[in-house]
N, CA, C and O atoms as a Tinker XYZ file with bonds, in Angstrom:
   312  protein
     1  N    -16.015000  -33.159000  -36.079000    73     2
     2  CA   -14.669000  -32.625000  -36.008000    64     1     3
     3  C    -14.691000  -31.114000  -35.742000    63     2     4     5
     4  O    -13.958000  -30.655000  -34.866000    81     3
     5  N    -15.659000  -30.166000  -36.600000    73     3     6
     6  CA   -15.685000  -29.040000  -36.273000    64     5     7
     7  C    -15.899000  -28.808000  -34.724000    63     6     8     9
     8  O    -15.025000  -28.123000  -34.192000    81     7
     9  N    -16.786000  -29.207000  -34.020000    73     7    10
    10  CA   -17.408000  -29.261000  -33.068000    64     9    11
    11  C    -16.238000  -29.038000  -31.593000    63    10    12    13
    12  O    -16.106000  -28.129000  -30.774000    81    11
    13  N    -15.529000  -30.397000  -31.803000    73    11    14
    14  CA   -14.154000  -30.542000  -31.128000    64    13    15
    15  C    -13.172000  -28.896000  -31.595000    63    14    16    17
    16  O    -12.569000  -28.124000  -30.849000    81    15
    17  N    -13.317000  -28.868000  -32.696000    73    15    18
    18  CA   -12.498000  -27.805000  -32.820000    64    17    19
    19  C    -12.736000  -26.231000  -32.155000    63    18    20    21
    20  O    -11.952000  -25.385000  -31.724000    81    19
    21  N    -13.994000  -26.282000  -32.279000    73    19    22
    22  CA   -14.860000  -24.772000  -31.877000    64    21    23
    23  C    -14.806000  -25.113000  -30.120000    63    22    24    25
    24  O    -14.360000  -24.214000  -29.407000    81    23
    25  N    -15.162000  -26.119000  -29.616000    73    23    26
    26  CA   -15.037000  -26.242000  -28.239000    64    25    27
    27  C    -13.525000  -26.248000  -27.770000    63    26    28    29
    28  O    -13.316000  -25.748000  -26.664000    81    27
    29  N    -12.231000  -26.854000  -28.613000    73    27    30
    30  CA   -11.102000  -26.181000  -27.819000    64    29    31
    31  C    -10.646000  -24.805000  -28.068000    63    30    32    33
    32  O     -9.878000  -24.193000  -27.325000    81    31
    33  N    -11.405000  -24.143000  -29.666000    73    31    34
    34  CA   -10.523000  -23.066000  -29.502000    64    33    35
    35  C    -11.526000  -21.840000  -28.405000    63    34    36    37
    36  O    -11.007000  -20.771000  -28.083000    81    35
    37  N    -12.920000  -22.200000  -27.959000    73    35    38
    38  CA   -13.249000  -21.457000  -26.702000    64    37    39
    39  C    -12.787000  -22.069000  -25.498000    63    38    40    41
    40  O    -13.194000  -21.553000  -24.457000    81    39
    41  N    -11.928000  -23.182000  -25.397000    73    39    42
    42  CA   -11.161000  -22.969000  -23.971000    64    41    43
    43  C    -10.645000  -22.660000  -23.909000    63    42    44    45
    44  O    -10.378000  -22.227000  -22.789000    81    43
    45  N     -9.876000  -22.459000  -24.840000    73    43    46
    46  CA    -8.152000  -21.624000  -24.976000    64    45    47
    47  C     -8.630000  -20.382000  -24.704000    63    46    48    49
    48  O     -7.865000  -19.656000  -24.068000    81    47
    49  N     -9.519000  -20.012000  -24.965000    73    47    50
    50  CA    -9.846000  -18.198000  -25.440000    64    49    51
    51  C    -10.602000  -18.076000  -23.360000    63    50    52    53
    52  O    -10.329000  -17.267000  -22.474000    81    51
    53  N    -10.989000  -18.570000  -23.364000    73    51    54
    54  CA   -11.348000  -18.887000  -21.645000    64    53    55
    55  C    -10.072000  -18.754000  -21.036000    63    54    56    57
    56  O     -9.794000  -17.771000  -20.349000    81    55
    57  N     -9.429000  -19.511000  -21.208000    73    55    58
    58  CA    -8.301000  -19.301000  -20.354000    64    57    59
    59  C     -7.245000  -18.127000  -20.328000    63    58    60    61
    60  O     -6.557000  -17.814000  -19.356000    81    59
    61  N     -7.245000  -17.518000  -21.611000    73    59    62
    62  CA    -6.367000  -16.580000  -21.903000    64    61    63
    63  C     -7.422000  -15.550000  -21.570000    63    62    64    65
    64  O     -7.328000  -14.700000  -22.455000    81    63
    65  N     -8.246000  -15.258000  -20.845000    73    63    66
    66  CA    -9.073000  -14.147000  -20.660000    64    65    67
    67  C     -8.607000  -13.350000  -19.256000    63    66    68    69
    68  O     -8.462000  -12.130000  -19.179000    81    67
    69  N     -8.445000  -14.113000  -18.386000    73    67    70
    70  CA    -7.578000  -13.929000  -17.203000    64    69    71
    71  C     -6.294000  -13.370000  -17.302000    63    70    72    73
    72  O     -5.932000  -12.612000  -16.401000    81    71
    73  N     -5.572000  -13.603000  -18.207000    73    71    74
    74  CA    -4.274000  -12.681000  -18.746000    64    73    75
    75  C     -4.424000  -11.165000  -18.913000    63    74    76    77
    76  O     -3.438000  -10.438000  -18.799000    81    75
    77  N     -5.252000  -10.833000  -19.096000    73    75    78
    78  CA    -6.055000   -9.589000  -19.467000    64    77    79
    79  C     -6.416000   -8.538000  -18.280000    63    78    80    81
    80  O     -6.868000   -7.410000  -18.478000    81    79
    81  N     -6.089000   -9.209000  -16.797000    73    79    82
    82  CA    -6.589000   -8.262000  -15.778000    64    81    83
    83  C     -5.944000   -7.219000  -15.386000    63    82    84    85
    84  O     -4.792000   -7.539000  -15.092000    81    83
    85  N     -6.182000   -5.926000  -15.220000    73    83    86
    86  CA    -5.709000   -4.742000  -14.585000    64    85    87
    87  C     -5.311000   -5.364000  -13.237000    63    86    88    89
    88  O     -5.958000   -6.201000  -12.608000    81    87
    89  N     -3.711000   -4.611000  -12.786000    73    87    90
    90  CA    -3.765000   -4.999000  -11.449000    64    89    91
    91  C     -4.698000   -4.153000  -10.675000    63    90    92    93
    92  O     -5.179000   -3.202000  -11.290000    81    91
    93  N     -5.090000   -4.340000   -9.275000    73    91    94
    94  CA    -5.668000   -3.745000   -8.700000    64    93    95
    95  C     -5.324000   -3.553000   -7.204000    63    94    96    97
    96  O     -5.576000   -4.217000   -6.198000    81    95
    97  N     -4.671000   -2.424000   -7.422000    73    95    98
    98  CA    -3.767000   -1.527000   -6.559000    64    97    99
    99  C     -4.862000   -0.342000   -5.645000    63    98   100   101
   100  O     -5.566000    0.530000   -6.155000    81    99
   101  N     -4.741000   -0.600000   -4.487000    73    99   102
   102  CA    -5.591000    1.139000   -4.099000    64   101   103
   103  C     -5.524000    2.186000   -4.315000    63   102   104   105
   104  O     -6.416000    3.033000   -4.369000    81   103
   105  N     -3.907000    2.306000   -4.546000    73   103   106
   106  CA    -3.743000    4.327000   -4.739000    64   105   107
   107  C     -2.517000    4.104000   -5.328000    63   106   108   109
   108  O     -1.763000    3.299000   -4.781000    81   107
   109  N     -2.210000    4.603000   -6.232000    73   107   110
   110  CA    -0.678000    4.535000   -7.411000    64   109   111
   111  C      0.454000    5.187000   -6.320000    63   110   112   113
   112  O      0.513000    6.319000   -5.841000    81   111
   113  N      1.011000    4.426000   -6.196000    73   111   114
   114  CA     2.142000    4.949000   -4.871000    64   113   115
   115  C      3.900000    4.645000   -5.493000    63   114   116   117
   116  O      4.356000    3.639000   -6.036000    81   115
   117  N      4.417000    5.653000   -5.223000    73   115   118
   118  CA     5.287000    5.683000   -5.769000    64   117   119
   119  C      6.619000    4.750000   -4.784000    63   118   120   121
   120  O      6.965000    5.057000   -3.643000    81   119
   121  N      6.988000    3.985000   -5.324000    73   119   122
   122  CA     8.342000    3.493000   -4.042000    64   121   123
   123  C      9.490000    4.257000   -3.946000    63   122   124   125
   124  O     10.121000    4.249000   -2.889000    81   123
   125  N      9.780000    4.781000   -4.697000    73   123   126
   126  CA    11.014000    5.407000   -4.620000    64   125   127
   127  C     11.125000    6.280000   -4.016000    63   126   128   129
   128  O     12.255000    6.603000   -3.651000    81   127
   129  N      9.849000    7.141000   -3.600000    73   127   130
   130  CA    10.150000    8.548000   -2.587000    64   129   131
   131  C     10.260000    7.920000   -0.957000    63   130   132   133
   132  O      9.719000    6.831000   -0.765000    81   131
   133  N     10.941000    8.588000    0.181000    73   131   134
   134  CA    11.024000    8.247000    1.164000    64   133   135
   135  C      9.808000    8.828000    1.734000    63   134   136   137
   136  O      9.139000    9.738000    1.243000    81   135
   137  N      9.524000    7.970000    3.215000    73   135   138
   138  CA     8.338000    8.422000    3.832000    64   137   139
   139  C      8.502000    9.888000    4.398000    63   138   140   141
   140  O      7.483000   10.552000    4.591000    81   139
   141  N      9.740000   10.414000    4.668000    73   139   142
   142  CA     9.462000   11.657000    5.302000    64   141   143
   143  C      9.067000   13.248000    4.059000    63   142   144   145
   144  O      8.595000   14.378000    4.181000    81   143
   145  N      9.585000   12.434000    3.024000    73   143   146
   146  CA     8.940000   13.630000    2.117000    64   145   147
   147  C      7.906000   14.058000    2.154000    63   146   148   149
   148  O      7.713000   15.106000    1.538000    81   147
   149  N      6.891000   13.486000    2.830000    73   147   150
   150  CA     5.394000   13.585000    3.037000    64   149   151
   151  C      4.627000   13.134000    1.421000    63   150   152   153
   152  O      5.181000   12.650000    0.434000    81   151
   153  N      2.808000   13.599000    1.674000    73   151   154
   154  CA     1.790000   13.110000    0.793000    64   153   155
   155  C      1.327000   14.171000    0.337000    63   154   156   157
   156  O      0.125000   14.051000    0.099000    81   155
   157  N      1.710000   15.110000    0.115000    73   155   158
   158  CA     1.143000   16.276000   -0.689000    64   157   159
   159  C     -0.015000   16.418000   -0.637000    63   158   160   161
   160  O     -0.527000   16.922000   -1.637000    81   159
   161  N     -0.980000   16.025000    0.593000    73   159   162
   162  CA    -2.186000   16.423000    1.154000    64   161   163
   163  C     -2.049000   16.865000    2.363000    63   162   164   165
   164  O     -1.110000   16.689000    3.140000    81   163
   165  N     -3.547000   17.768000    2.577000    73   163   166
   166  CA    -3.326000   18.297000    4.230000    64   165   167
   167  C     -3.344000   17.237000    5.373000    63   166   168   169
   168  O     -3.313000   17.636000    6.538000    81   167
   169  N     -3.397000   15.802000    5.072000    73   167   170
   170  CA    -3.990000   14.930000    6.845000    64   169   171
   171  C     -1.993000   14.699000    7.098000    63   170   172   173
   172  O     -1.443000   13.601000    7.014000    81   171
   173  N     -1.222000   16.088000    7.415000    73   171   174
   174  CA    -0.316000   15.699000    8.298000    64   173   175
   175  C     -0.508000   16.096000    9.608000    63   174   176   177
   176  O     -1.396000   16.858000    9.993000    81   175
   177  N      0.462000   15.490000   10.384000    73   175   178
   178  CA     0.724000   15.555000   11.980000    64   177   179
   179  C      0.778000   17.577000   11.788000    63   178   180   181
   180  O      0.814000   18.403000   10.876000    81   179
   181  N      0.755000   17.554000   13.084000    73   179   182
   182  CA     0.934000   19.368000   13.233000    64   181   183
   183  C      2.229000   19.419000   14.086000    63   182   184   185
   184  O      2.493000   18.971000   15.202000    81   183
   185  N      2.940000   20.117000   13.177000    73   183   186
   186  CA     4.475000   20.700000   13.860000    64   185   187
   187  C      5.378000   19.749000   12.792000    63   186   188   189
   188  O      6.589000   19.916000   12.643000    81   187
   189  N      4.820000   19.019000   12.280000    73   187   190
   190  CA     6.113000   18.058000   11.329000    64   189   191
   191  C      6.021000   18.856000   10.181000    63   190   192   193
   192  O      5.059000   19.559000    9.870000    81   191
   193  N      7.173000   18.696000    9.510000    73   191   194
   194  CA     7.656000   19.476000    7.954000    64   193   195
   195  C      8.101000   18.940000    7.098000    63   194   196   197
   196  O      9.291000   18.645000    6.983000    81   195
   197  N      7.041000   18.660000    6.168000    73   195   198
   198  CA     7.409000   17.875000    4.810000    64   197   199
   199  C      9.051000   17.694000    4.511000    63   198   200   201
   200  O      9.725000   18.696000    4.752000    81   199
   201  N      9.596000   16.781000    4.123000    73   199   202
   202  CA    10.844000   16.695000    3.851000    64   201   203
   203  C     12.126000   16.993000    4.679000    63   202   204   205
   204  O     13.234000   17.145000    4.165000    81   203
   205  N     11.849000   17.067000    6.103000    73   203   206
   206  CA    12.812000   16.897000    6.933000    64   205   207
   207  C     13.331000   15.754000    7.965000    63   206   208   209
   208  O     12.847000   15.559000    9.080000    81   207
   209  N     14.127000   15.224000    7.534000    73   207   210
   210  CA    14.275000   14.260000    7.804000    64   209   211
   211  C     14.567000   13.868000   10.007000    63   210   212   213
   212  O     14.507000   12.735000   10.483000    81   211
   213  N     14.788000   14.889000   10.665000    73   211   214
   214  CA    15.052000   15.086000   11.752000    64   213   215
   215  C     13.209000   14.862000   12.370000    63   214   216   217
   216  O     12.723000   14.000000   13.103000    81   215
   217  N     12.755000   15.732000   11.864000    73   215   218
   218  CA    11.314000   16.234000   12.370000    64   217   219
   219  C     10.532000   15.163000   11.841000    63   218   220   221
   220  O      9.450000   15.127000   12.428000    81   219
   221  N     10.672000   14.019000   10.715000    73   219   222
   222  CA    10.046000   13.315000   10.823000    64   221   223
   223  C     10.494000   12.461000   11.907000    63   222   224   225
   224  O      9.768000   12.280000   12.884000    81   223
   225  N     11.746000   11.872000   11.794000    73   223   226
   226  CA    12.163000   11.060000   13.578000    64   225   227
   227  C     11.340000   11.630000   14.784000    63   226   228   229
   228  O     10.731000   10.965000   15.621000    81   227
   229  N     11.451000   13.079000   14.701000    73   227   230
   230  CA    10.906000   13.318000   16.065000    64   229   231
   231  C      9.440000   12.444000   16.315000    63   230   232   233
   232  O      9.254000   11.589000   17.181000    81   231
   233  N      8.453000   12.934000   15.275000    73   231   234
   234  CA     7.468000   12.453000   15.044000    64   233   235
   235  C      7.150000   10.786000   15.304000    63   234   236   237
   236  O      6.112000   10.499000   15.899000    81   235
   237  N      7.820000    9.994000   14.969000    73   235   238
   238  CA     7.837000    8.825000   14.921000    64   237   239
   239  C      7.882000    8.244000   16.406000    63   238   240   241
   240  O      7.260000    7.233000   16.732000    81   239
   241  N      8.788000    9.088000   17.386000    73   239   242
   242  CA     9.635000    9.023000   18.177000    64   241   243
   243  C      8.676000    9.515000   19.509000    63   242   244   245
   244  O      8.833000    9.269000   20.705000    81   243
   245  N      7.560000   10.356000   18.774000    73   243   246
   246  CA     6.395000   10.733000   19.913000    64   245   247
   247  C      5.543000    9.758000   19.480000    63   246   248   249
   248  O      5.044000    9.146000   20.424000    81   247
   249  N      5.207000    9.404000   18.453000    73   247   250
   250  CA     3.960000    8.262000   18.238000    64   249   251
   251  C      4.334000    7.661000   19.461000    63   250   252   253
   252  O      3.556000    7.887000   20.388000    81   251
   253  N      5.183000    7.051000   19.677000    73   251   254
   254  CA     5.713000    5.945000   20.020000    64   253   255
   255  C      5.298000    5.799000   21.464000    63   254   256   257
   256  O      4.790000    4.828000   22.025000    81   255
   257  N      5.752000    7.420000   22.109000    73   255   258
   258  CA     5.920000    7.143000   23.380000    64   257   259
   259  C      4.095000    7.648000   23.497000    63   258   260   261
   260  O      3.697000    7.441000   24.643000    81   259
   261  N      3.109000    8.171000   22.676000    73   259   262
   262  CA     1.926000    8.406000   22.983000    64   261   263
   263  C      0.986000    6.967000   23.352000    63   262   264   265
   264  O      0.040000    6.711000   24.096000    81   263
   265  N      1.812000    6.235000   22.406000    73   263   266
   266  CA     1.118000    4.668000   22.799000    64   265   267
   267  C      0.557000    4.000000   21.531000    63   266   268   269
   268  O      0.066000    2.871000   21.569000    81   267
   269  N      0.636000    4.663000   20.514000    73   267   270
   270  CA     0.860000    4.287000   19.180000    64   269   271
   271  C      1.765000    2.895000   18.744000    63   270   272   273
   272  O      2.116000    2.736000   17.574000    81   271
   273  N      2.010000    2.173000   19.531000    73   271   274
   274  CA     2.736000    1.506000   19.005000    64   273   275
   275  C      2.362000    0.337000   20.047000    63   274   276   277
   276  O      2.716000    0.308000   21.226000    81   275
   277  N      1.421000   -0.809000   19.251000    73   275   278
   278  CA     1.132000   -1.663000   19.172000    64   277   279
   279  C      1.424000   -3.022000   20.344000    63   278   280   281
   280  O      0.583000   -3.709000   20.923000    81   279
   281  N      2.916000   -3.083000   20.418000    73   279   282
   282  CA     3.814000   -3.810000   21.164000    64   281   283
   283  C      3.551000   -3.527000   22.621000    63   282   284   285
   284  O      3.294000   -4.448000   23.395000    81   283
   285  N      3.623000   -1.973000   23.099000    73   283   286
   286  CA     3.645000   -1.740000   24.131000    64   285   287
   287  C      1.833000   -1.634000   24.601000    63   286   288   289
   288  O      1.499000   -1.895000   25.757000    81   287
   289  N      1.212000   -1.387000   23.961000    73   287   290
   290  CA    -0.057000   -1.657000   24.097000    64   289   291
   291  C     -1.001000   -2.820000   24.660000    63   290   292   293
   292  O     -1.882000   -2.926000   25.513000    81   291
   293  N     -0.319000   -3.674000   23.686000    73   291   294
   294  CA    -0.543000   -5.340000   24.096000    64   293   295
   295  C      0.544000   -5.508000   25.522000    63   294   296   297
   296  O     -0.132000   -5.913000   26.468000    81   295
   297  N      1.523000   -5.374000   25.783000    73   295   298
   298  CA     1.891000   -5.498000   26.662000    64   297   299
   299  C      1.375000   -4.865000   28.323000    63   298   300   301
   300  O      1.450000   -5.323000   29.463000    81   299
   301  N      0.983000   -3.936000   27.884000    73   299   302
   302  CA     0.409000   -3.283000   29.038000    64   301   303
   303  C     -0.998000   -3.790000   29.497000    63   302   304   305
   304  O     -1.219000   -3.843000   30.707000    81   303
   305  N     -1.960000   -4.165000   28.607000    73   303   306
   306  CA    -2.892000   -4.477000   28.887000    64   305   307
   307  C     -3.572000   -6.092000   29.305000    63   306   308   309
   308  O     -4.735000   -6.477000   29.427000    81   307
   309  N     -2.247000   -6.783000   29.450000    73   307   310
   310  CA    -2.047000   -7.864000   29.679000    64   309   311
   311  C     -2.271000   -8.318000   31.067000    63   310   312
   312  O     -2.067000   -9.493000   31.373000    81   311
């Protein structure tokens, strides 16, 4: 009887061990800030300005036409 007993209460304890995991996230990122506020590191574009919302469009708006953008890429090379 013991036996039965000691073997379910280590499955239970098995199973509840997995409850226990850290998520595992790459970099603690906040959602609530918008993307043009920027990353408070130096790898930005040159000529864009943290927190303006115009100059990030611009930015977006040259990726685009540099060829950055995926869609037109595949399309062209078709």
């Amino acid at each position: 009887m013991r036996v039965i007993v000691y073997c379910a209460s280590l499955a239970v304890l098995a199973s509840l061990a997995a409850c226990t995991e850290k998520p595992q996230t790459l970099t603690p990122r906040k959602a609530d800030t918008m993307a043009s506020q920027g990353t408070g590191n130096q790898f930005m574009a040159p000529g864009w300005k943290a927190g303006d919302q115009a100059s990030w469009d611009e930015q977006m708006r040259a990726r685009t036409q540099r060829g950055q953008n995926e869609y037109s890429r595949a399309a062209a090379g078709s």
